[in-house]
C-alpha positions in Angstrom: 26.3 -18.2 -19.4 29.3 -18.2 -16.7 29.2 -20.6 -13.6 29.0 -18.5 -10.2 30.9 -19.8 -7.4 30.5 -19.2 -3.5 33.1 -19.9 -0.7 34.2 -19.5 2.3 36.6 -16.1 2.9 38.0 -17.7 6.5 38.9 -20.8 8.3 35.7 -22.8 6.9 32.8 -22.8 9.0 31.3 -19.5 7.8 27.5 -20.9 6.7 28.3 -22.1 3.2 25.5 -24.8 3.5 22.7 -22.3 4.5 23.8 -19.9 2.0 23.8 -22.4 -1.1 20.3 -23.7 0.2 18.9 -20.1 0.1 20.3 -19.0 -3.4 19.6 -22.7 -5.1 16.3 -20.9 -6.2 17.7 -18.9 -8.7 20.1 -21.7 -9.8 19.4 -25.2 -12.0 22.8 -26.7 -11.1 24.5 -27.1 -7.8 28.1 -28.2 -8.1 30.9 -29.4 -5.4 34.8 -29.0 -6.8 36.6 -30.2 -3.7 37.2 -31.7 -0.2 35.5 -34.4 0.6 33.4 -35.7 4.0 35.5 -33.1 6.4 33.2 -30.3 5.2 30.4 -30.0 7.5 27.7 -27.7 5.8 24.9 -27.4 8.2 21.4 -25.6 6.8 18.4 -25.1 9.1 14.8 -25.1 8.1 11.1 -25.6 9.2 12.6 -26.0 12.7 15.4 -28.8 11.5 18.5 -28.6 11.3 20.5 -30.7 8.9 24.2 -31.3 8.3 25.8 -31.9 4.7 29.1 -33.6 3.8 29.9 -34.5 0.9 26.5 -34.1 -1.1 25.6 -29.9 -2.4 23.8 -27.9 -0.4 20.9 -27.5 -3.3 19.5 -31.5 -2.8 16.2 -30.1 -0.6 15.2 -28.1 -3.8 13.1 -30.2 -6.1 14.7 -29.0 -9.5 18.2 -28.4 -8.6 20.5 -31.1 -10.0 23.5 -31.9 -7.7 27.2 -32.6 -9.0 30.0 -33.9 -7.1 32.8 -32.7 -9.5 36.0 -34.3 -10.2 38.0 -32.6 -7.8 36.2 -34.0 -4.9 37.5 -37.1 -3.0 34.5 -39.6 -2.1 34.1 -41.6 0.4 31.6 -44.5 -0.7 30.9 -45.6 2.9 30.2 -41.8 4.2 28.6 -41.1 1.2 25.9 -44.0 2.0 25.0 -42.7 5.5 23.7 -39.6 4.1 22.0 -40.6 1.5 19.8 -43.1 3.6 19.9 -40.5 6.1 18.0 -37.8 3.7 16.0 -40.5 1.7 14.8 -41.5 5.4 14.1 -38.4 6.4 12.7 -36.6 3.1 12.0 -38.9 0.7 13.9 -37.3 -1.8 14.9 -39.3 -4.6 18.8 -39.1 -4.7 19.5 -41.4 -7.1 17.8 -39.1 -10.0 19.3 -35.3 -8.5 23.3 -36.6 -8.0 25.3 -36.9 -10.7 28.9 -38.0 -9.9 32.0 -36.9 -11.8 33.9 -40.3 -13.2 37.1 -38.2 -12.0 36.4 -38.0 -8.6 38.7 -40.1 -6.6 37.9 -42.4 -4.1 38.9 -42.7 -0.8 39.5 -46.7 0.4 39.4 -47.4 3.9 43.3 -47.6 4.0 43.1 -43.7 3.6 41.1 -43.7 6.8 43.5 -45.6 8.5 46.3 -44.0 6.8 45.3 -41.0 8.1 44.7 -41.9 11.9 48.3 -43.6 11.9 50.1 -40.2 10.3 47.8 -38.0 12.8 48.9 -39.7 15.8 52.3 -40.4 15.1 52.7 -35.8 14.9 51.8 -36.2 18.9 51.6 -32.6 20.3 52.0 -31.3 16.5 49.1 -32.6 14.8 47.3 -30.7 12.1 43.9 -31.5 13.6 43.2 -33.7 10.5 39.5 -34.9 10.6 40.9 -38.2 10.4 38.3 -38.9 7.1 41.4 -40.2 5.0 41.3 -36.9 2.8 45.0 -36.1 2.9 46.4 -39.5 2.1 43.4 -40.0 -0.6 44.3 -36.5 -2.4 48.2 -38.0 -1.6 47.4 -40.9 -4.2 45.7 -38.8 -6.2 48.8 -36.5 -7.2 51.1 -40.0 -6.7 48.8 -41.2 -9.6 48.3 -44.0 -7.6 44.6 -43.4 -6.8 41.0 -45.4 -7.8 38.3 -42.6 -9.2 34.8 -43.1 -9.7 34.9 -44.3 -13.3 36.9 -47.4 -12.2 34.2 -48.9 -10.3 32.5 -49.7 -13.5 35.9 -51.7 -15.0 36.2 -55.6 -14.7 39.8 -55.5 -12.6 38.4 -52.7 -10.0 38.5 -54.9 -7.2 42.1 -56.2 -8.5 43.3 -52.3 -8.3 41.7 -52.2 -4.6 43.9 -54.6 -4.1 46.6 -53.4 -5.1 46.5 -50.0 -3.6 45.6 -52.0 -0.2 48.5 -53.8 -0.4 50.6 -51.0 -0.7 48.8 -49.4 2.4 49.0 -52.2 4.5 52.8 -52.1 4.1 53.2 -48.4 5.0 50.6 -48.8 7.9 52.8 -51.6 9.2 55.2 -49.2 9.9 53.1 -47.6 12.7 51.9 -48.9 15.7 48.3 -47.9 15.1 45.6 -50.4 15.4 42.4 -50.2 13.2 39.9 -52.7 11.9 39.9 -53.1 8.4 36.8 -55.7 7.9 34.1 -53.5 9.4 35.3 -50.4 7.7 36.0 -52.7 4.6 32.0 -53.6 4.5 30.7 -50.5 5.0 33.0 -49.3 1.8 31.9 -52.1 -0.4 28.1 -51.3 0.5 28.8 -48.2 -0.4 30.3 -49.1 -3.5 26.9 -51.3 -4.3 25.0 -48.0 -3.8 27.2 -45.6 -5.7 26.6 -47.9 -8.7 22.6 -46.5 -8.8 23.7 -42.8 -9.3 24.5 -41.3 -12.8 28.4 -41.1 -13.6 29.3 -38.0 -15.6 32.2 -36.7 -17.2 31.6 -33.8 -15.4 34.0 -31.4 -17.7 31.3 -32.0 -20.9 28.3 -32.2 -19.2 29.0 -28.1 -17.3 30.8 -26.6 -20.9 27.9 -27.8 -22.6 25.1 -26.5 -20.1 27.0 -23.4 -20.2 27.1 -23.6 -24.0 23.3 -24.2 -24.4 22.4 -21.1 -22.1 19.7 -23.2 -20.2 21.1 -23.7 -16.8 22.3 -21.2 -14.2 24.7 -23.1 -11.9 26.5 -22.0 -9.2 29.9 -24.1 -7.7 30.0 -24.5 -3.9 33.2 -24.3 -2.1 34.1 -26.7 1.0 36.6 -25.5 3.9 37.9 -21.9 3.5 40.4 -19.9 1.6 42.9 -19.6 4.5 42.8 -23.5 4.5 43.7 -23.7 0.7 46.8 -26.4 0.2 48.8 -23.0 -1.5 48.1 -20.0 0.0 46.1 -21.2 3.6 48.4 -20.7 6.7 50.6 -24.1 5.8 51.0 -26.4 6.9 47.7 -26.2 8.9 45.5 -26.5 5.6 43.3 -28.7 3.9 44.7 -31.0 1.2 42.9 -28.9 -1.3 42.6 -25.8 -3.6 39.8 -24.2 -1.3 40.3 -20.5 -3.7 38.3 -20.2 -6.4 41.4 -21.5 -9.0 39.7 -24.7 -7.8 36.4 -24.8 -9.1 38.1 -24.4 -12.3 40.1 -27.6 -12.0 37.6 -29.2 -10.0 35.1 -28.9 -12.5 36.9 -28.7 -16.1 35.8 -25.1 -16.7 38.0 -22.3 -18.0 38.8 -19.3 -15.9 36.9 -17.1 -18.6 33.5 -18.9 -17.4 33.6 -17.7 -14.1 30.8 -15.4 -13.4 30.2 -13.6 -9.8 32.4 -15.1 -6.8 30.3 -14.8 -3.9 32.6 -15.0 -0.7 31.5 -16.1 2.6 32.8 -14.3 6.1 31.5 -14.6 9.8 30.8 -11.5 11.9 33.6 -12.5 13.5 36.3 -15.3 13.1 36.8 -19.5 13.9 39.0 -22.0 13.4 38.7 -25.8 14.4 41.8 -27.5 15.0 45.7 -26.8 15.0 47.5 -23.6 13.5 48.1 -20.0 14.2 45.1 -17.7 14.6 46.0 -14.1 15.3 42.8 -12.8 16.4 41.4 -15.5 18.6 40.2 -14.3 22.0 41.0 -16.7 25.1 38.7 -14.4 27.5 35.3 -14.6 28.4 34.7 -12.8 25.1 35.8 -16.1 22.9 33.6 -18.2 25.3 30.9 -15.8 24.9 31.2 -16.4 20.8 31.4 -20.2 20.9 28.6 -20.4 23.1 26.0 -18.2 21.6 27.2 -18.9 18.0 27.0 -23.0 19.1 30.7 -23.0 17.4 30.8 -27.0 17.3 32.6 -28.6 14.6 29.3 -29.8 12.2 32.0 -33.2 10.9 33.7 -33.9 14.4 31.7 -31.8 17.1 34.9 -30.0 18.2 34.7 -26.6 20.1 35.7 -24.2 17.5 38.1 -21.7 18.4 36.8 -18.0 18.4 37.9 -15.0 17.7 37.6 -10.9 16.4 36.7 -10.5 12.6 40.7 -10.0 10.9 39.9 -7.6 8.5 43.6 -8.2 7.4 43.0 -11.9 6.4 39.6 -10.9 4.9 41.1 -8.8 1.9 44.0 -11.3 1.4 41.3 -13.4 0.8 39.2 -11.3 -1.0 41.9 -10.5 -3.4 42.8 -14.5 -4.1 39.6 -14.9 -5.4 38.5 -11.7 -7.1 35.6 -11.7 -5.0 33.0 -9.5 -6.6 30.2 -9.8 -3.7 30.8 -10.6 0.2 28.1 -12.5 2.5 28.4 -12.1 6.2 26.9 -14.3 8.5 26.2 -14.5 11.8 26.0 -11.0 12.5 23.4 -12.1 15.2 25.7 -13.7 17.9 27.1 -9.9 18.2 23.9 -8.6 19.6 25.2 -8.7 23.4 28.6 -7.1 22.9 28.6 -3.6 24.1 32.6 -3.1 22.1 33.3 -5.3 19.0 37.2 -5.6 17.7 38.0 -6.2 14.3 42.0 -6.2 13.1 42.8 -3.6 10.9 46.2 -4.4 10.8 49.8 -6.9 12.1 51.9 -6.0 14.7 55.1 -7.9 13.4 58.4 -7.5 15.5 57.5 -3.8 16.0 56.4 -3.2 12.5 53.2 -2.4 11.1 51.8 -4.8 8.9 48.6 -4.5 6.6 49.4 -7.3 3.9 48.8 -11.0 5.2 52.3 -12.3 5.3 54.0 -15.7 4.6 53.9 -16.9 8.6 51.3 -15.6 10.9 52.3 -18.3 13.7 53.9 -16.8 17.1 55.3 -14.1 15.3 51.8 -11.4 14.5 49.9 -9.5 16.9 46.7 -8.1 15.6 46.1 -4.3 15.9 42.4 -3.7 16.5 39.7 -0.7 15.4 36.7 -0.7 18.2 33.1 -0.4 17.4 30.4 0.4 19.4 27.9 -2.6 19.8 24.4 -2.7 18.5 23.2 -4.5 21.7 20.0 -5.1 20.1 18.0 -8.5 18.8 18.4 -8.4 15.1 17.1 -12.4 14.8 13.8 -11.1 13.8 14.8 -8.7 11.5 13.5 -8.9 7.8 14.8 -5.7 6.1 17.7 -3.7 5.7 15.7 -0.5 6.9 15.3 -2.3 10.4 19.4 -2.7 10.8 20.7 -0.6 14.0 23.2 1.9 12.8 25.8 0.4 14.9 25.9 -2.7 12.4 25.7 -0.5 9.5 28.5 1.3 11.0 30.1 -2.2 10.9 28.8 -3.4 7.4 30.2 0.1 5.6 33.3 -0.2 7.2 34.0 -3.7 5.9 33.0 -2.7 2.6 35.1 0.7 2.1 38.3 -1.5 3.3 37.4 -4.6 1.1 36.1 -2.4 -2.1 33.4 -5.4 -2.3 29.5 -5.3 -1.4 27.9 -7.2 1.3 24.9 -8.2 -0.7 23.8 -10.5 2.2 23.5 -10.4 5.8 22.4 -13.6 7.5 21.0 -12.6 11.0 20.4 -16.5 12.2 20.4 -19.9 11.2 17.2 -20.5 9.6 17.3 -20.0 5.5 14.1 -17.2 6.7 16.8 -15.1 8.8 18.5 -14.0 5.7 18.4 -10.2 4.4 19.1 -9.4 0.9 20.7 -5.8 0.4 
C-alpha cells in the first residue's frame, strides 16, 4: 500500500478542494502536509458552495478520516471558525473525523501580527502575504523556536506562549504597526480549548502503520501550488512551504518509496493572486473575460486573481518536480466563449529561445504562444468523454504529447457532478 498525493501544478487556485472531495470515495484517509489557513479550497455541492482552509477536503464524506499532518502550521483561532462553521451547517461530528499531528506547529497571534508589520513595512514590494501569520510561524519553526500541537497538552504551555510572545512583542516594537493583541489573544485561547477535544496523533506511526496493515487507501492533499514552493516556486514570491510533492513526505513522516500515483492539478488556463512575475498573464479584455467568467476571487482573501494563457512551459517544469504520473485539468468550461485560445509553448529571453523554466522569469521572459481554435460550445452539461468538441480534444492531446502525462480528469464546472473521468 503507497499513499497517493494530489496538488496543484500552478500558482495555487487550480480546484484542489473539488478534486479531493470527488476522489475521497475511493480513499479511507485524507491527509494535509502543509500551509496552513492561506489555502482556500472551495468545493461545490447540492447547490452550495463551501470554502476549506485548513481542514482536508474529504470531511463531507462520512468514512473518510481527516489528518492535519505535521508539516502544517495551525491556527487554533481559524481553525475554530470552521469547525463551528461546518458543525453548524452539517452536523458532522468533527471531533471523531480530525486527527491532528502532535508536530504541527502553531501559529500564536504574534505571527499574525508579525506578519502584517513585515508586509507593510515591503511598501510597493510586498509579497502579497495573506497576512495569516504563516511565514513568521514556519520562521519559528526552522528557528526551533516554535510551540506544536503536542505542547498544548504539557503543564508550562502557557509559560512557553509566553515566552515566544515576549520575544514578538520586542521585534514588533520595532515597527510602527498597530494591532490588538487581547481580541485576537481570546479567540486563540478558545481555540486552544477546542483543539483540546480532537485526537492528537503522531502522525508519522499512525500513516506507516496503515500503510503497513494494507487496510486504508489514503491520498495526501497539497495546499498552494508547485510554482509557490519555498525552493523551486518563482522566489521570493512563494509560499513558506514545500508545496512539491518532497513535502508530503516530510509533512507526513513517510518515505519517498511509499509514494504511489501523484495526481497534479492544472487550470485550462493560468492565475496567480498576489505579487510576482507571471509571464503569461493577459491585461486585455481577454484576462477580464477569464476572471469574470471563472469568478477568479481569492477563496482566503477575496482578491481578483490575476489571469492569464495556460504556460505550457511552467506546466512540465512542474510536472517534472513532482514525477507527476496523472494530470487533472479544471476549468476547461470558462473557455467555451473564446473563439482563439493561447497556450506558451515556449520563453522569449533576451532574443533567445527558451523551452526549460529558468532561474528568474521576472521582467526578463516573454512567452511565445501556439493558437488553438476555440470550441465555442457549452461543455457545463457534459457527462462523457464521447460528448467533448474536437477543439478541446485538440487541446487535451496536445497538453498530453508535450507533458508525456494523461489527463485522467477533466472538470467542466464547479459542482463535484461536472467532473468527467477519462
Amino acid at each position: 500500500m503507497k499513499v497517493d498525493v494530489l496538488l496543484g501544478l500552478q500558482w495555487g487556485d487550480e480546484g484542489k478542494g473539488k478534486v479531493v472531495d470527488v476522489l475521497t470515495p475511493d480513499y479511507n484517509v485524507i491527509t494535509r502536509f502543509q500551509g496552513g489557513a492561506n489555502a482556500g479550497h472551495s468545493l461545490e455541492f447540492n447547490g452550495q458552495k463551501h470554502v476549506l482552509h485548513l481542514i482536508p477536503s474529504g470531511i463531507f464524506h462520512d468514512k473518510a478520516i481527516n489528518i492535519i499532518g505535521n508539516g502544517v502550521v495551525l491556527d487554533p483561532a481559524i481553525f475554530k471558525i470552521e469547525v463551528d462553521e461546518i458543525v453548524t451547517k452539517f452536523n458532522i461530528k468533527v471531533s471523531e473525523k480530525i486527527h491532528l499531528a502532535k508536530k504541527a506547529n502553531l501559529i500564536l497571534p504574534t505571527h499574525r501580527m508579525l506578519d502584517g508589520a513585515m508586509e507593510a513595512e515591503k511598501g510597493d514590494h510586498k509579497i502579497g502575504s495573506t497576512l495569516k501569520g504563516i511565514g513568521p510561524a514556519y520562521t519559528d519553526k526552522i528557528g526551533r523556536n516554535a510551540l506544536r500541537i503536542g505542547d498544548i497538552l504539557a503543564p508550562n504551555f502557557l509559560e512557553k506562549y509566553n515566552a515566544i510572545k515576549k520575544g514578538h512583542l520586542k521585534t514588533l516594537s520595532l515597527y510602527n504597526f498597530e494591532f490588538d493583541l487581547e481580541s485576537l489573544e481570546k479567540e486563540w485561547f478558545e481555540g486552544i480549548e477546542l483543539l483540546k477535544k480532537f485526537k492528537f496523533i503522531e502522525c508519522e506511526h499512525v500513516i506507516n502503520k496503515y500503510l503497513t496493515d494494507g487496510d486504508k487507501k489514503i491520498l495526501a492533499e497539497g495546499a498552494q501550488g508547485s510554482l509557490l514552493d519555498i525552493d523551486y516556486g518563482s522566489y521570493p514570491f512563494v509560499t513558506s512551504s514545500t508545496t512539491i510533492c518532497a513535502g508530503a513526505c516530510t509533512g507526513m513522516g513517510i518515505a519517498p518509496s511509499k509514494i504511489g500515483e501523484v495526481k497534479g492539478i492544472f487550470k485550462a488556463y493560468c492565475t496567480r493572486v498576489g505579487s510576482g512575475p507571471f509571464p503569461t498573464e493577459l491585461f486585455d479584455e481577454n484576462g477580464q473575460k477569464l476572471r469574470d467568467i471563472g469568478n477568479e476571487y481569492g477563496s482566503t482573501t477575496g482578491r481578483p486573481r490575476r489571469c492569464g494563457w495556460m504556460d505550457l512551459v511552467a506546466l512540465k517544469y512542474a510536472v517534472q518536480l513532482n514525477g507527476v504520473t496523472e494530470l487533472i485539468m479544471t476549468k476547461a468550461d470558462v473557455l467555451d466563449g473564446f473563439d482563439t485560445i493561447k497556450l506558451a509553448v515556449a520563453y522569449n529571453v533576451n532574443g533567445e529561445l527558451v523551452e526549460d523554466f529558468p532561474y528568474d522569469i521576472e521582467n526578463i521572459v516573454e512567452a511565445v504562444y501556439k493558437e488553438f481554435k476555440g470550441w465555442k460550445t457549452d461543455i457545463s452539461k457534459i457527462k462523457a468523454e464521447s460528448e467533448f468538441p474536437v477543439e478541446l480534444s485538440e487541446y487535451i492531446a496536445f497538453i498530453e504529447k508535450e507533458t508525456g502525462v494523461p489527463i485522467k480528469i477533466v472538470s467542466v464546472g464547479p459542482d463535484r457532478e461536472a467532473t468527467i473521468i477519462r
